[in-house]
C-alpha positions as CSV (number, residue, x, y, z in Angstrom):
1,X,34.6,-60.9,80.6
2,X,34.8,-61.0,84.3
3,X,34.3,-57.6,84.6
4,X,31.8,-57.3,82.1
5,X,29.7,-59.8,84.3
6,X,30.6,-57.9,87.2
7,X,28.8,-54.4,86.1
8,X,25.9,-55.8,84.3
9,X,24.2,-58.7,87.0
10,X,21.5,-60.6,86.2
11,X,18.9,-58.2,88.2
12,X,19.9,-54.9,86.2
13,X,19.6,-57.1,82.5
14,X,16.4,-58.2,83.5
15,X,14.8,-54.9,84.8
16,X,12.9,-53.0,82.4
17,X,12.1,-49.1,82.1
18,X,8.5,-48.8,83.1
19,X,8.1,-45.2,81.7
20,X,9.5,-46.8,78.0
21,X,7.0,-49.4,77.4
22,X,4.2,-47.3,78.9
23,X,5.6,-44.9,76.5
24,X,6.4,-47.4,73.3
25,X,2.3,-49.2,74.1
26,X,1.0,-45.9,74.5
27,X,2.5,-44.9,71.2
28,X,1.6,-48.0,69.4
29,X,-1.7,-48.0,70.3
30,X,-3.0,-44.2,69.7
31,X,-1.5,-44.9,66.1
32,X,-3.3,-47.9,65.9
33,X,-6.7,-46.3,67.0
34,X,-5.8,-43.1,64.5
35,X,-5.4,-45.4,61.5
36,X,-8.3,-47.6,62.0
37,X,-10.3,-43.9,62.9
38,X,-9.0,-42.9,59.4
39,X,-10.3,-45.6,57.6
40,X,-13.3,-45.5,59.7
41,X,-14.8,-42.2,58.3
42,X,-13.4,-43.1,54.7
43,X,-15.1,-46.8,53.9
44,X,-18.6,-46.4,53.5
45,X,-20.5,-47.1,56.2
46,X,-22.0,-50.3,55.9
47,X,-18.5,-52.0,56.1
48,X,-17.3,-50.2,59.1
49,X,-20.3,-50.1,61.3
50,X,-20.0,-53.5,63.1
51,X,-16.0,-52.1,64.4
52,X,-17.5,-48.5,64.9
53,X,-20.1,-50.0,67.5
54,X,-17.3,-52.6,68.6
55,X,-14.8,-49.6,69.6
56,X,-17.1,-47.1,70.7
57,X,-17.4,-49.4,74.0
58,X,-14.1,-47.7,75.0
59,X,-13.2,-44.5,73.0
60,X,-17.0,-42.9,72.5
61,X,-17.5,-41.2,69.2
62,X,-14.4,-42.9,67.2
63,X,-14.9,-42.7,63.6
64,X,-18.2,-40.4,63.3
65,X,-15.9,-37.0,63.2
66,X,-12.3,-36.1,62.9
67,X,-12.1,-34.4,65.8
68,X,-13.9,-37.0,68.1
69,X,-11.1,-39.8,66.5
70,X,-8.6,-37.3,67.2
71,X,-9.6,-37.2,71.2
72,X,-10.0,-40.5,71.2
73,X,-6.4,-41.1,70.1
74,X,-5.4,-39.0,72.7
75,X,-7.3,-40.8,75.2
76,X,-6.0,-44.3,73.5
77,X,-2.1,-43.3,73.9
78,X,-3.3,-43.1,78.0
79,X,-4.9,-46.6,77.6
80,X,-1.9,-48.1,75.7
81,X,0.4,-46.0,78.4
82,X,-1.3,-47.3,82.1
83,X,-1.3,-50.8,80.3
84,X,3.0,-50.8,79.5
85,X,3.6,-49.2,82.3
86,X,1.6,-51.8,84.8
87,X,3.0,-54.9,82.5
88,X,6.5,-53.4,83.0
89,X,5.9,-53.0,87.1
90,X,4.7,-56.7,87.3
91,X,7.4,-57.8,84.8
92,X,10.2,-56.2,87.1
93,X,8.8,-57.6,90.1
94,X,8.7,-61.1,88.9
95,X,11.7,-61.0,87.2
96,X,13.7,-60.4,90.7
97,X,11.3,-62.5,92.1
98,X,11.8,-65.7,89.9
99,X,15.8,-64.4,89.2
């Protein structure tokens, strides 16, 4: 057990890969988006209009084509991505901060 506690210190059990979650988010989210897109140009429009106008804030022309949902799931994986990947810098520099 000593040993064990030796190799694996509290700073390197509390660090996190910054690339992964930027990664996993990034993931997450642009499937998110893509679902909610799909749906989006199935329901009539009456139902999905108040989302359409909520989400076209950030990802312009989601849910009018295919192709526009489709660019903006590309451009949601970047959102998702920046987003992990700054939550996983702070997290590793308060975690060795607060260790």
């Amino acid at each position: 057990m000593l040993g064990f506690a030796r190799v694996y210190s509290m700073e390197k059990a509390t660090r996190i890969s910054t690339i992964g979650l930027g990664l996993a988010l990034g993931l997450a989210w642009a499937i998110g988006i893509l679902l909610v897109g799909i749906i989006a140009l199935i329901a009539p429009d009456f139902l999905v209009d108040p989302f359409r106008d909520m989400f076209n804030i950030f990802y312009p022309g989601w849910g009018k084509s295919i192709g526009l949902t489709l660019v903006m799931t590309v451009w949601s994986f970047t959102h998702g991505f920046v987003g992990g990947f700054l939550i996983g810098i702070f997290y590793n520099i308060f975690a060795k901060k607060f260790n």
